[in-house]
ZASE-60537 format. One line per field, with one value per residue (C-alpha): residue number from 0; x, y, z. Coordinates in nm, 4 decimals, always signed. Last residue first. Layout:
N
num = (NUM ...)
u = (X ...)
v = (Y ...)
w = (Z ...)
END
This chain:
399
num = (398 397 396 395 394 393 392 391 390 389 388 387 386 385 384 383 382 381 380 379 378 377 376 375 374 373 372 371 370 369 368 367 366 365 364 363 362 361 360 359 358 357 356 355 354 353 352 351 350 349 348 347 346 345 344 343 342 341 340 339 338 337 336 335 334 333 332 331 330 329 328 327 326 325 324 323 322 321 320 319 318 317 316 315 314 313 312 311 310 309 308 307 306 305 304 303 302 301 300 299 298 297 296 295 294 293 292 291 290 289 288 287 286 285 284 283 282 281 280 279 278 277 276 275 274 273 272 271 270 269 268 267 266 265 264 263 262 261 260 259 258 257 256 255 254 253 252 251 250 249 248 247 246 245 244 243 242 241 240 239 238 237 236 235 234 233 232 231 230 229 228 227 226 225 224 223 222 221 220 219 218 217 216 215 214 213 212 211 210 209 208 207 206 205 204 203 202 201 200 199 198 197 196 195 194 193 192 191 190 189 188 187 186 185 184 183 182 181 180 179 178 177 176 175 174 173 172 171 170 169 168 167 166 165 164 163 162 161 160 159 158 157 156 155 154 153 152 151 150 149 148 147 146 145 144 143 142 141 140 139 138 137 136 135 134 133 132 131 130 129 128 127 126 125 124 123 122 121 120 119 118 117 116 115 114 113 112 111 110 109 108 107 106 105 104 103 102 101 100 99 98 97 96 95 94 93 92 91 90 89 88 87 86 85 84 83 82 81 80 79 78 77 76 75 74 73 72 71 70 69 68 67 66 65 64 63 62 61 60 59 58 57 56 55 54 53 52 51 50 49 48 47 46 45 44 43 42 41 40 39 38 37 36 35 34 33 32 31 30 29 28 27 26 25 24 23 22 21 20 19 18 17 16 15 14 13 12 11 10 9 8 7 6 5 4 3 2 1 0)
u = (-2.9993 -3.2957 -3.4598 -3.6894 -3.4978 -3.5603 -3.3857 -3.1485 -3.0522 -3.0099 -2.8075 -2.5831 -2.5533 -2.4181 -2.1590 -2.0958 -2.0244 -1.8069 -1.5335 -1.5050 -1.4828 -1.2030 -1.0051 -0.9692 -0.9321 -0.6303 -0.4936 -0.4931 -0.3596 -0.0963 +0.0290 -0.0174 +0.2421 +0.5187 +0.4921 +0.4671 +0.8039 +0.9581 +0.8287 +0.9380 +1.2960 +1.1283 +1.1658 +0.9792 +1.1693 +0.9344 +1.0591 +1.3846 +1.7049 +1.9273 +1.9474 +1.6494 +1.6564 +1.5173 +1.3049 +1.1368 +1.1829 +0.9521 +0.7011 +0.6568 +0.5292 +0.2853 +0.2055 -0.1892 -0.2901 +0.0164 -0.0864 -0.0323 +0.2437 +0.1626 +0.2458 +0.5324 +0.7334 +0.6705 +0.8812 +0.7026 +0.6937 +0.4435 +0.2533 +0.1318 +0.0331 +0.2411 +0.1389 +0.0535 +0.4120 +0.5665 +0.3024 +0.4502 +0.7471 +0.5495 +0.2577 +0.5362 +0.3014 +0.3485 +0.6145 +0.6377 +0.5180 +0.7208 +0.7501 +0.7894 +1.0833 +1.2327 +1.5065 +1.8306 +1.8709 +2.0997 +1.9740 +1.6076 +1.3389 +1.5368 +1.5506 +1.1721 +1.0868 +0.9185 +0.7217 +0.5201 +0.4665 +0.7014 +0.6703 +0.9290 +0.8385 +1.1572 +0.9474 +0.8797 +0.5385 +0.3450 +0.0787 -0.1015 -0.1971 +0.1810 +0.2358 -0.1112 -0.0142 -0.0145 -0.0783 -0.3542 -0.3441 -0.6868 -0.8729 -0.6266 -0.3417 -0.6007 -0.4594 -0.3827 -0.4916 -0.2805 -0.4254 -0.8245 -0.9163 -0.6835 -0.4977 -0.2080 -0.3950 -0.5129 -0.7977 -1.0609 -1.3376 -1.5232 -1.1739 -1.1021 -1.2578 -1.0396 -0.9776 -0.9804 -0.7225 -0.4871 -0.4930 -0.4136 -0.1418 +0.0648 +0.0281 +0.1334 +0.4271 +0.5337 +0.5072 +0.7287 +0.9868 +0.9779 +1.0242 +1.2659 +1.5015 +1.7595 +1.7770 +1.5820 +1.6828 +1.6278 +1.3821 +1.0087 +0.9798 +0.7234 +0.3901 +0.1462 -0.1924 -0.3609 -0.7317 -0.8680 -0.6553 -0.7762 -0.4456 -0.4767 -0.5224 -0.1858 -0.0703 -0.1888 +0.0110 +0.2856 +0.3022 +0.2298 +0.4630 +0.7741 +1.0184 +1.0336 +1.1709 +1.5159 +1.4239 +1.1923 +0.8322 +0.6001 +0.3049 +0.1105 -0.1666 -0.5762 -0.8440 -1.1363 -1.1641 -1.0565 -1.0646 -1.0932 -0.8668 -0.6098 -0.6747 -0.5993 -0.2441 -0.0909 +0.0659 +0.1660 +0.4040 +0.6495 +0.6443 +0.7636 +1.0270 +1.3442 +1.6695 +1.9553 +2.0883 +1.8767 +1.5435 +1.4823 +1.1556 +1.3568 +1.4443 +1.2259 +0.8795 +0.9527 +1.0751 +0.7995 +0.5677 +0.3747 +0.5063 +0.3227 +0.2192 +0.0023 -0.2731 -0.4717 -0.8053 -0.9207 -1.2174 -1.4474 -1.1836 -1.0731 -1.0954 -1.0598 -0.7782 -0.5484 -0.6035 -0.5179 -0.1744 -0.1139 -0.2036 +0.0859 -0.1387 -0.0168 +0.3594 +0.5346 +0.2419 +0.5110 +0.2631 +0.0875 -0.1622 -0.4599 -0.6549 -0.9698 -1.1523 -1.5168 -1.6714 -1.5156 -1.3873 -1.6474 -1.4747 -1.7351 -1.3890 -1.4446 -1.4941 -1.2211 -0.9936 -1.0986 -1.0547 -0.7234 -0.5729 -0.7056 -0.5559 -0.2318 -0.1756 -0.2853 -0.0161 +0.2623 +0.1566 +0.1676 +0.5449 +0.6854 +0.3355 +0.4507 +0.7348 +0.9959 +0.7856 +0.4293 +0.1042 -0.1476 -0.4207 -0.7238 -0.9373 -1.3116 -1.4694 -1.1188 -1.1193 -0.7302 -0.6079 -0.9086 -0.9515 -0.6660 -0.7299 -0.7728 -0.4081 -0.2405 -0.3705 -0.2792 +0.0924 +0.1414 +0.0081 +0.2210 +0.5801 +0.4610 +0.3727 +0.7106 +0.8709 +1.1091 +1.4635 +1.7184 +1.5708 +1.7570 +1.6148 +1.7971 +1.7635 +1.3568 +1.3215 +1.3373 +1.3974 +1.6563 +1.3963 +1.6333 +1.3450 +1.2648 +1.1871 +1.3044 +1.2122 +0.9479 +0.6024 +0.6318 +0.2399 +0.1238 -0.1766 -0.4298 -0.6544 -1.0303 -1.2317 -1.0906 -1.1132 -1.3751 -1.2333 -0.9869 -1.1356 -1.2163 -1.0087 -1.2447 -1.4295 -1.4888 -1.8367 -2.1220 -2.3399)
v = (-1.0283 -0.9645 -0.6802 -0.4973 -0.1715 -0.2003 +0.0485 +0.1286 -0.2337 -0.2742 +0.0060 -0.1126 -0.4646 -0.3212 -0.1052 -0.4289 -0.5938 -0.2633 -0.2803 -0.6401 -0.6294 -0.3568 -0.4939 -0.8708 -0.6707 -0.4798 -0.6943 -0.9615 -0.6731 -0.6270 -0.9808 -1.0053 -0.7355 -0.8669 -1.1966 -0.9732 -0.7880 -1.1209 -1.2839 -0.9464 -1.1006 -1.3849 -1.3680 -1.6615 -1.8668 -1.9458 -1.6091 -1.7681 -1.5985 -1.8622 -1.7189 -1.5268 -1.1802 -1.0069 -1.2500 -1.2725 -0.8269 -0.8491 -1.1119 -0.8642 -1.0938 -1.0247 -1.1839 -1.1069 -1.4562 -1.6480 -1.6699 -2.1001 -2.0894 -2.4019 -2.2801 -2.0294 -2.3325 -2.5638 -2.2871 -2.0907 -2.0052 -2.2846 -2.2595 -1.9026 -1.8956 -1.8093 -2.0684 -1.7422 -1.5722 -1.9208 -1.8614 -1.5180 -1.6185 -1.8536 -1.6299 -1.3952 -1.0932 -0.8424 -0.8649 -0.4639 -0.3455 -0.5700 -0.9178 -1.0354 -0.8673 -0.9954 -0.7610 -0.9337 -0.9832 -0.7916 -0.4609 -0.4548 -0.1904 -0.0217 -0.3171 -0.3528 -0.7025 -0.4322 -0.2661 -0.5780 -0.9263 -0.6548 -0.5296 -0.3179 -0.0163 +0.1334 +0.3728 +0.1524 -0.1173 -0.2602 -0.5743 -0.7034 -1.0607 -1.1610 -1.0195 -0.9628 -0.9842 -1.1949 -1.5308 -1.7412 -2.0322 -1.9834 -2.2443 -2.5501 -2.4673 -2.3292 -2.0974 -2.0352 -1.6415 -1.3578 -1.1004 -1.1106 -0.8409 -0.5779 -0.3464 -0.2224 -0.0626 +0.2081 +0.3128 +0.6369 +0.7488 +0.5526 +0.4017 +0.7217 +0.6245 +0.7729 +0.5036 +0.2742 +0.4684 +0.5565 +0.1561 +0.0113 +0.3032 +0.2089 -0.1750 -0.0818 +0.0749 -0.2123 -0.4172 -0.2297 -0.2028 -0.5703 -0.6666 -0.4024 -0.5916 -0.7445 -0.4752 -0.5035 -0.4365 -0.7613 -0.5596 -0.5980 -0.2547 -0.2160 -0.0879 +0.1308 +0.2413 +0.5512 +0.5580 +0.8524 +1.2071 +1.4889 +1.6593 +1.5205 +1.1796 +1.1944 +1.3107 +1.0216 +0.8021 +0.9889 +0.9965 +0.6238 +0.4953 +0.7004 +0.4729 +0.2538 +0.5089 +0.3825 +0.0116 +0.0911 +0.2033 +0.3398 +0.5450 +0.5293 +0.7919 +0.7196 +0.8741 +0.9668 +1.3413 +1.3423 +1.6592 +1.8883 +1.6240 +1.6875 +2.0881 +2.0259 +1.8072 +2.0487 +2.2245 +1.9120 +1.8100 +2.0893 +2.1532 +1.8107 +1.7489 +1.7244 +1.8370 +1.6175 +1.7767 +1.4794 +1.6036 +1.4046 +1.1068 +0.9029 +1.1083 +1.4569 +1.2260 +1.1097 +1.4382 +1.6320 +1.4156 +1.1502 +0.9478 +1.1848 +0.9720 +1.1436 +0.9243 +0.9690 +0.8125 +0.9481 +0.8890 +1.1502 +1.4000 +1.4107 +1.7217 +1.8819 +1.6821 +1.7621 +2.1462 +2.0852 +1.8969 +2.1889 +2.4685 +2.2984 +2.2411 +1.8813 +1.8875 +1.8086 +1.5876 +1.2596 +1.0942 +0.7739 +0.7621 +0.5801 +0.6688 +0.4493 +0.2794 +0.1660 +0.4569 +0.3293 -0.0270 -0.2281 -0.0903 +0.1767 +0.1179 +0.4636 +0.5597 +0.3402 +0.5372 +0.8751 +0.8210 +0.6363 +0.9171 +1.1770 +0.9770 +0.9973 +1.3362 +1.4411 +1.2034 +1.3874 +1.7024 +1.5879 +1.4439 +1.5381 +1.4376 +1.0438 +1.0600 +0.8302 +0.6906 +0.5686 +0.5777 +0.3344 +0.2722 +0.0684 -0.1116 -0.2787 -0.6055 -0.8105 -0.9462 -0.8046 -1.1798 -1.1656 -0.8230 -0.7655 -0.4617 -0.2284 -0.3664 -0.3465 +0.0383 +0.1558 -0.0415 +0.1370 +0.4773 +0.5124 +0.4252 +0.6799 +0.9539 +0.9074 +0.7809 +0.9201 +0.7128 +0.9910 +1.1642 +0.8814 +0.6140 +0.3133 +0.1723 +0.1595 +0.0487 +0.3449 +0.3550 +0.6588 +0.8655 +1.0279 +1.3097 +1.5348 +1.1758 +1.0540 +0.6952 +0.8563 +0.7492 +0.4047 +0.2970 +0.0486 -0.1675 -0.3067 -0.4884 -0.4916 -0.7815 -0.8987 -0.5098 -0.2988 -0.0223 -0.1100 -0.2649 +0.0018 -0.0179 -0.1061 +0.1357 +0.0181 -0.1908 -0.0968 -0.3514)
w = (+3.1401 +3.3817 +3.1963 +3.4065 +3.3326 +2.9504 +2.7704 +3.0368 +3.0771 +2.7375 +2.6924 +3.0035 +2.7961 +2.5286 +2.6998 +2.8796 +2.5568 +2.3847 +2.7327 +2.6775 +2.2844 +2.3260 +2.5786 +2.3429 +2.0324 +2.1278 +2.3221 +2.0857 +1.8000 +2.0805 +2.1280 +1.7393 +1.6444 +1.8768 +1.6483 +1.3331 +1.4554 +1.4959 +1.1771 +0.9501 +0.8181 +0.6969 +0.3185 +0.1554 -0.1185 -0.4578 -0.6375 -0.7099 -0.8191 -0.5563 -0.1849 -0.1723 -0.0539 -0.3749 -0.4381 -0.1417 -0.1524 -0.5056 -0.3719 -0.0630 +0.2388 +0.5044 +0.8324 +0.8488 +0.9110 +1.0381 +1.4392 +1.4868 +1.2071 +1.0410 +0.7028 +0.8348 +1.0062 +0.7096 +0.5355 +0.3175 -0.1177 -0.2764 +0.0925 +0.0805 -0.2964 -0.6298 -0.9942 -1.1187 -1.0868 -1.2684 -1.5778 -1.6302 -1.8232 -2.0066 -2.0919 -2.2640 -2.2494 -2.5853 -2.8204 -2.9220 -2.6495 -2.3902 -2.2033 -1.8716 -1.7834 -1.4081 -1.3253 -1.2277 -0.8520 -0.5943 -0.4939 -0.6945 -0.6950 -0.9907 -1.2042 -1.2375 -1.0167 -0.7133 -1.0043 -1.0271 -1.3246 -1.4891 -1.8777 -2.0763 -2.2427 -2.2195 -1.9430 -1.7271 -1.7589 -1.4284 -1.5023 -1.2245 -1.1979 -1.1821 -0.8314 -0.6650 -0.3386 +0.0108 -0.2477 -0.1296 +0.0836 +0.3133 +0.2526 +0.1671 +0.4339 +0.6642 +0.8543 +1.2583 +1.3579 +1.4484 +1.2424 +1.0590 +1.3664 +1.2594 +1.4858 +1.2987 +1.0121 +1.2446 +1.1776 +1.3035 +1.3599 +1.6494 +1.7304 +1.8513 +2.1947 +2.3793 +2.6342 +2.3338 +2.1358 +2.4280 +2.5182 +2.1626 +2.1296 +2.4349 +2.3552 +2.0249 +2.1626 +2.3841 +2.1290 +1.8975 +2.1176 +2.2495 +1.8506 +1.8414 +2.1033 +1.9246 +1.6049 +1.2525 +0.9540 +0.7328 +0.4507 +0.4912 +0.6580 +0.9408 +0.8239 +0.8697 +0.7129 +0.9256 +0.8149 +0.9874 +0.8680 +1.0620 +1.1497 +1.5189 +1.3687 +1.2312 +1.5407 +1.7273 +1.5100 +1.5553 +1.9023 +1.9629 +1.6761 +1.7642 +1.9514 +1.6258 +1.4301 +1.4378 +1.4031 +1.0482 +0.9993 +0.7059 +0.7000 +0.4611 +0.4764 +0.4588 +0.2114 +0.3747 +0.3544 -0.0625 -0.1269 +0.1462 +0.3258 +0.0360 +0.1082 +0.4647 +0.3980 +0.1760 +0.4520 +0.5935 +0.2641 +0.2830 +0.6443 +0.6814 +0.4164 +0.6349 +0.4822 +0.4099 +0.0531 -0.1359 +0.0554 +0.3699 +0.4329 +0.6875 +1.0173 +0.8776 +0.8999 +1.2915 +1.4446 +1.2149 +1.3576 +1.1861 +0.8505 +0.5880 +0.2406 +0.0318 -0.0677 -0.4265 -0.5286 -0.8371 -1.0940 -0.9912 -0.9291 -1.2850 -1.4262 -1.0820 -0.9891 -1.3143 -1.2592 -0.9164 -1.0386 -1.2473 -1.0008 -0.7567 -0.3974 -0.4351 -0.5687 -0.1752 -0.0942 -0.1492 -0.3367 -0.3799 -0.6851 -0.8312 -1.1416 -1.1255 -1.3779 -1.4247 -1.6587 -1.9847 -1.8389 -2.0531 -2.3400 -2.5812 -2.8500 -2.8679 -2.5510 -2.4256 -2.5826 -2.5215 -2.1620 -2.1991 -2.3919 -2.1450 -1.8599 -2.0619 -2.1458 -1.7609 -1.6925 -1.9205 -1.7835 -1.4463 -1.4641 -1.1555 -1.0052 -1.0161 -0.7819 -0.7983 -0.9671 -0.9540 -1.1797 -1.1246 -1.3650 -1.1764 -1.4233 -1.3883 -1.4486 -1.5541 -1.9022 -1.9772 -2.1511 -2.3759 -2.3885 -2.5758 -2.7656 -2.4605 -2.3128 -2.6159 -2.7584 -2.3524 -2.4186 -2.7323 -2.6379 -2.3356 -2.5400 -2.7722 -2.4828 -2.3133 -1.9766 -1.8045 -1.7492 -1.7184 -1.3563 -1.1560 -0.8890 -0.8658 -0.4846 -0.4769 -0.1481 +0.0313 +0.3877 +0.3942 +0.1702 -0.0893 -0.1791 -0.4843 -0.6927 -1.0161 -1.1808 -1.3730 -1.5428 -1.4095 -1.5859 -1.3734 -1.4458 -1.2005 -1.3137 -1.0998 -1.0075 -0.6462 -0.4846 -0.6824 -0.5003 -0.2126 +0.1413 +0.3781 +0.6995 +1.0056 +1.2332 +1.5308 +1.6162 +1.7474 +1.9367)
END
């Protein structure tokens, strides 16, 4: 029987670091759903402060004794600072030549752009050298109507037709990489068309969320089902679940869990390692003081002193029931229900990282109705396809 197409997992997913080099906190756009509330074009990060944490990390292979390496590079917006990162992945190359590292030839260079820098001959230059090592996603949020309401310039204009131009030469590139594609209550009547747009533009893994901040309306959870319900029908009766994702419908969501087999944290907080440009380390990037509205930035060490195991030891002690309510833990449709450890924190009533932000649970709730829809049409429809095959193939058959 076939099956749809499912989101690809992550490369090496489960045995590779993942380290995060914040090579600028400055960014072209003010997106209105941003979490990262400190942005500014001072902090930049420099080669020195780059070479001490990549001559750390290499050297300690005792505490960094993961199979392969993915190096992350974020800002604002990473490709402000190309030369710099083209600096750095060379760096790290030659490194772990010489020191013939078990990661020379298993690491990745990951990046999430804006799309506005992409077709710049730098950042080309930059791809070409490296394409065999890259995964990049540039985030485009549908329409025009849909991408110019959040993701605006500083002086209020829309970025569309800035980023989609570049969007057929990143498919040239890199045709399966997917878009994030974020959601919030004012966009919410948008989903369907946007989605489908995306598609339209030849982009087939479409990963969308809602916002984990406490935005929501009465009524968006209604909103959003009804869209998805919208969407899970167009998609089946079009069958563009053939070639296409749509990170909404998954069949692991809306399921009872285990509390002893499946109680793992949502993220990797505390098993990655993120460092800004004062060289200071984060157990994430969401715990660096510009992701953060109300709460002190969690530093868990720095190049000079290295990891503080004891400031990180609370991050690895994280899992599903150590942070939820009894409510979330027996939650009869809790798998797939997300958390951000950075936003628990953030939103927690003391400066704990062990209180679960719920703000989401109503918009997940509306989001399982549809994913059961979803799956529930789709596996009818694909069974008596089945079964007509069979019947054609053997016309005896008596099944």
């Amino acid at each position: 029987m076939a099956t749809p197409k499912q989101n690809s997992k992550s490369w090496q997913e489960g045995m590779a670091k993942s380290i995060t080099f914040i090579v600028t906190k400055d960014c072209q756009l003010a997106c209105k759903y941003c979490y990262l509330v400190g942005k500014n074009s001072e902090e930049r990060m420099s080669f020195d402060i780059v070479k001490h944490v990549i001559n750390y990390v290499l050297s300690n292979r005792e505490m960094f004794n993961e199979k392969s390496v993915i190096f992350d590079f974020i800002g604002g917006e990473p490709f402000l600072e190309i030369e710099l990162i083209d600096k750095i992945c060379d760096y790290l190359k030659e490194q772990m030549y010489i020191l013939n590292h078990p990661w020379f030839n298993s690491y990745r260079f990951n990046f999430s752009t804006n799309g506005i820098m992409y077709n710049d001959p730098r950042v080309q230059a930059y791809i070409t050298k490296n394409v065999s090592h890259l995964s990049i996603g540039i985030t485009i949020d549908g329409t025009q109507h849909k991408h110019d309401m959040n993701r605006i310039y500083k002086d209020g204009r829309g970025s569309y037709n800035d980023v989609v131009k570049n969007i057929p030469l990143w498919l040239k590139q890199f045709p399966d990489s997917g878009t994030k594609v974020t959601v919030g209550s004012e966009d919410l009547p948008f989903i369907v068309e946007s989605v489908l747009h995306l598609y339209s533009l030849g982009i087939k893994n479409v990963n969308i969320n809602v916002v984990f901040e406490d935005v929501w309306e009465d009524g968006d959870d209604k909103l959003l089902e009804t869209q998805l319900l919208q969407l899970a029908d167009i998609i089946i009766d079009q069958k563009l679940y053939e070639k296409h994702s749509c990170s909404f419908f998954s069949d692991f969501i809306g399921k009872q869990q285990d509390r002893d087999r499946e109680n793992q944290n949502w993220c990797g907080a505390g098993k990655m390692l993120s460092v800004d440009a004062a060289g200071n380390f984060y157990p994430c990037t969401r715990f660096a003081k510009y992701s953060l509205r109300s709460k002190p930035p969690i530093i868990i060490g720095n190049i000079h002193d290295g990891i503080n195991t004891n400031l990180l030891r609370p991050f690895l002690t994280l899992d599903r029931c150590t942070q939820s309510t009894e409510e979330c833990i027996a939650c009869e449709i809790a798998s797939g229900c997300a958390w951000c450890q950075g936003e628990n924190y953030d939103a927690a009533d003391t400066p704990t990282i062990f209180q679960r932000a719920t703000a989401i649970c109503k918009m997940h709730k509306a989001r399982a109705k549809a994913n059961n829809y979803y799956w529930s049409r789709l596996s009818r429809i694909l069974q008596k396809e089945e079964l007509a095959q069979l019947r054609k193939e053997s016309p005896k058959c008596t099944i």
